[in-house]
C-alpha positions in Angstrom: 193.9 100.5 115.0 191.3 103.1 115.0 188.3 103.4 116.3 186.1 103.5 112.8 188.4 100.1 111.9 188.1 98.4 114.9 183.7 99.3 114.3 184.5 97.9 111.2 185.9 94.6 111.8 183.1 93.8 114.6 180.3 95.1 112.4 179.1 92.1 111.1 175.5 91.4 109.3 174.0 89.4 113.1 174.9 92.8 114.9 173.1 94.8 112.2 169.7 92.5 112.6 170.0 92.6 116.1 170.5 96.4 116.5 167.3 96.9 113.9 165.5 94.5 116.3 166.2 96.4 119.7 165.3 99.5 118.0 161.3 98.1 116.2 161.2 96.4 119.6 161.6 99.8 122.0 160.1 102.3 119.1 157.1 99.6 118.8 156.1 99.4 122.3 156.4 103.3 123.1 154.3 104.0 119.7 151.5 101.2 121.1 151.4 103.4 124.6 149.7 106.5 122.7 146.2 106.9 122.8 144.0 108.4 120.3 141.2 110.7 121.7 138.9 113.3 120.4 141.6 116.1 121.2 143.6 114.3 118.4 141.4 114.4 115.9 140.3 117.7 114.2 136.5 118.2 113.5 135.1 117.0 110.4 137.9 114.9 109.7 136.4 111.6 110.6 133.7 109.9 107.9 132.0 107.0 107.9 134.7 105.0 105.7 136.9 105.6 108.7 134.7 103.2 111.0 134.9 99.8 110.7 131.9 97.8 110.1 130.0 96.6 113.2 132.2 98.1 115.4 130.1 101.2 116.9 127.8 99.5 119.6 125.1 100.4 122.0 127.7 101.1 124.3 129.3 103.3 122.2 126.0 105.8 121.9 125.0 108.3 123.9 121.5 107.4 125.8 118.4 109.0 123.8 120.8 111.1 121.5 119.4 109.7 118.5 116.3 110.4 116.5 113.4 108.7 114.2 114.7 110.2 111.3 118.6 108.6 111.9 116.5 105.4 111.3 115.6 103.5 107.9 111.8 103.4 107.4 110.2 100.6 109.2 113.3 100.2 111.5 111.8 101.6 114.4 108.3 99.5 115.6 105.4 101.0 115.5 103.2 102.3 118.4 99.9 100.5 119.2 97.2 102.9 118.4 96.1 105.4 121.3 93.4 105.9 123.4 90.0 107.9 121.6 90.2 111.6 122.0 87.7 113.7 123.5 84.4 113.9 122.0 84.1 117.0 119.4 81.5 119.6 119.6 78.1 118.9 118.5 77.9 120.6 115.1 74.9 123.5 113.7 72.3 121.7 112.5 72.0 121.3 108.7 69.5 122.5 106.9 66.4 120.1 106.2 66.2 118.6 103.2 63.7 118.7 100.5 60.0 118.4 101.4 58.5 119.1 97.7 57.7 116.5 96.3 54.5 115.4 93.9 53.5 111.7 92.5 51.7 111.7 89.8 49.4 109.5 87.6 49.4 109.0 83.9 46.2 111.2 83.5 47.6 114.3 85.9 46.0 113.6 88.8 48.4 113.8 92.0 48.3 110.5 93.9 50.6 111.8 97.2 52.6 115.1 97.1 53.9 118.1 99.4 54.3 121.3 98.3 52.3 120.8 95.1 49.2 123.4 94.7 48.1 121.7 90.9 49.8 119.4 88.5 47.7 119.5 84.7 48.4 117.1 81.7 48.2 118.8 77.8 48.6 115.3 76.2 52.2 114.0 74.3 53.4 113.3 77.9 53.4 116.7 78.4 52.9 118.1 82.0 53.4 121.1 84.5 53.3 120.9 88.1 53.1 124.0 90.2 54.7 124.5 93.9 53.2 126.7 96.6 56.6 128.3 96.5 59.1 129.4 94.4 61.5 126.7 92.6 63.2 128.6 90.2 66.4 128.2 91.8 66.1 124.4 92.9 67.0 121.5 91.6 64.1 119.3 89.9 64.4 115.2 89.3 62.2 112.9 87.9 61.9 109.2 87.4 58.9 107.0 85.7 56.6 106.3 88.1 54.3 102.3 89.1 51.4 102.2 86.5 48.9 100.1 88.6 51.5 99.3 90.9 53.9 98.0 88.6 56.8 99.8 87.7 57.2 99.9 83.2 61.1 99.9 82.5 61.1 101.1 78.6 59.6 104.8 79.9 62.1 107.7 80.7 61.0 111.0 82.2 62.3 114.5 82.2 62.1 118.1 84.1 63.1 121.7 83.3 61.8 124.5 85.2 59.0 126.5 83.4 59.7 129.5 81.7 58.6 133.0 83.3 56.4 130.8 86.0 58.8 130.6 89.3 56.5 127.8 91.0 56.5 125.1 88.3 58.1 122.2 86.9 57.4 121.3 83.3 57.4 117.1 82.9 58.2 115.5 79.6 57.5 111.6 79.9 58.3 109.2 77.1 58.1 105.2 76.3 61.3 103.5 74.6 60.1 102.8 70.9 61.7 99.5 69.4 62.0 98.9 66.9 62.7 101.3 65.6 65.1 102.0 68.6 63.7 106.0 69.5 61.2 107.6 72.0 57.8 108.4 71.6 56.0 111.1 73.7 53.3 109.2 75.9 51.5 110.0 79.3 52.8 107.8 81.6 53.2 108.5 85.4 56.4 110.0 86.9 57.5 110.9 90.8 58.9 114.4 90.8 61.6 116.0 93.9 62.8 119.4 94.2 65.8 120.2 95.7 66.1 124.0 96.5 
């Protein structure tokens, strides 16, 4: 008998199952004794479908190697607010605002004012006050003056600088008309500002 017989007649199914057996057993264990480290694993390769879930800890992070930005917004809490700076430098001093001003009666005659050499009346609510200076580049507003100390809501007033004279405001007062439902031109007394 030969030797590939006599293998033969002993090889049974038991030896096969235990041969496979010995050989997972000793190829397992020597497989389970290599350990994966960073020289193992080429740059780039790993992604973030390669980690599992939860399993990357504290531990696992270098101390103060990550940034604000690496967090969602309102991850990270919030610092209290910090102490006041340093008082800032005084700033120039603005310039003053308007003096010129001018009250004025129903008739034309100037109850308080600054600024105001003559204020005249021509009927129709039609007025002109005149400045000691020139306001031909300022800013004139008006509002409907207290007639006997009470002020008469259905009167509007207007201003527009006068035409060829640099020092005065022209004045157009007028009392709501209703019905039916216009303006009428009527002395009435108006307070006048300029703003140059």
């Amino acid at each position: 008998m030969n030797i590939r017989q006599r293998i033969q007649t002993r090889l049974t199914y038991a030896n096969i199952v235990a041969s496979i057996a010995l050989f997972a057993a000793l190829g397992g264990s020597s497989y389970a004794a290599i350990t994966v480290s960073g020289k193992n694993i080429r740059n780039n390769t790993v992604s973030g479908a390669d980690i599992k879930n939860n399993s990357v800890t504290s531990r696992d992070v270098r101390n103060r190697s990550l940034l604000a930005n690496d967090f969602k917004p309102g991850q990270l809490p919030s610092a209290g607010q910090g102490p006041a700076g340093p008082r800032g430098a005084t700033g120039l001093q603005g310039a003053p605002a308007t003096s010129l001003f001018a009250l004025v009666a129903s008739d034309g005659t100037v109850t308080s004012e600054n600024g105001v050499t003559s204020a005249t009346s021509s009927g129709g609510g039609q007025y002109s006050v005149t400045f000691d200076s020139d306001v031909s580049q300022c800013a004139a507003i008006t509002a409907p003056g207290a007639t006997n100390g009470a002020f008469a809501g259905n009167r509007i007033s207007s201003a527009n600088r006068g035409a060829g004279a640099p020092r005065v405001i022209n004045v157009q007062t007028q009392r709501y008309n209703n019905p039916p439902g216009d303006f009428l031109d009527e002395n009435t007394a108006f307070n006048l500002a300029v703003f140059c």
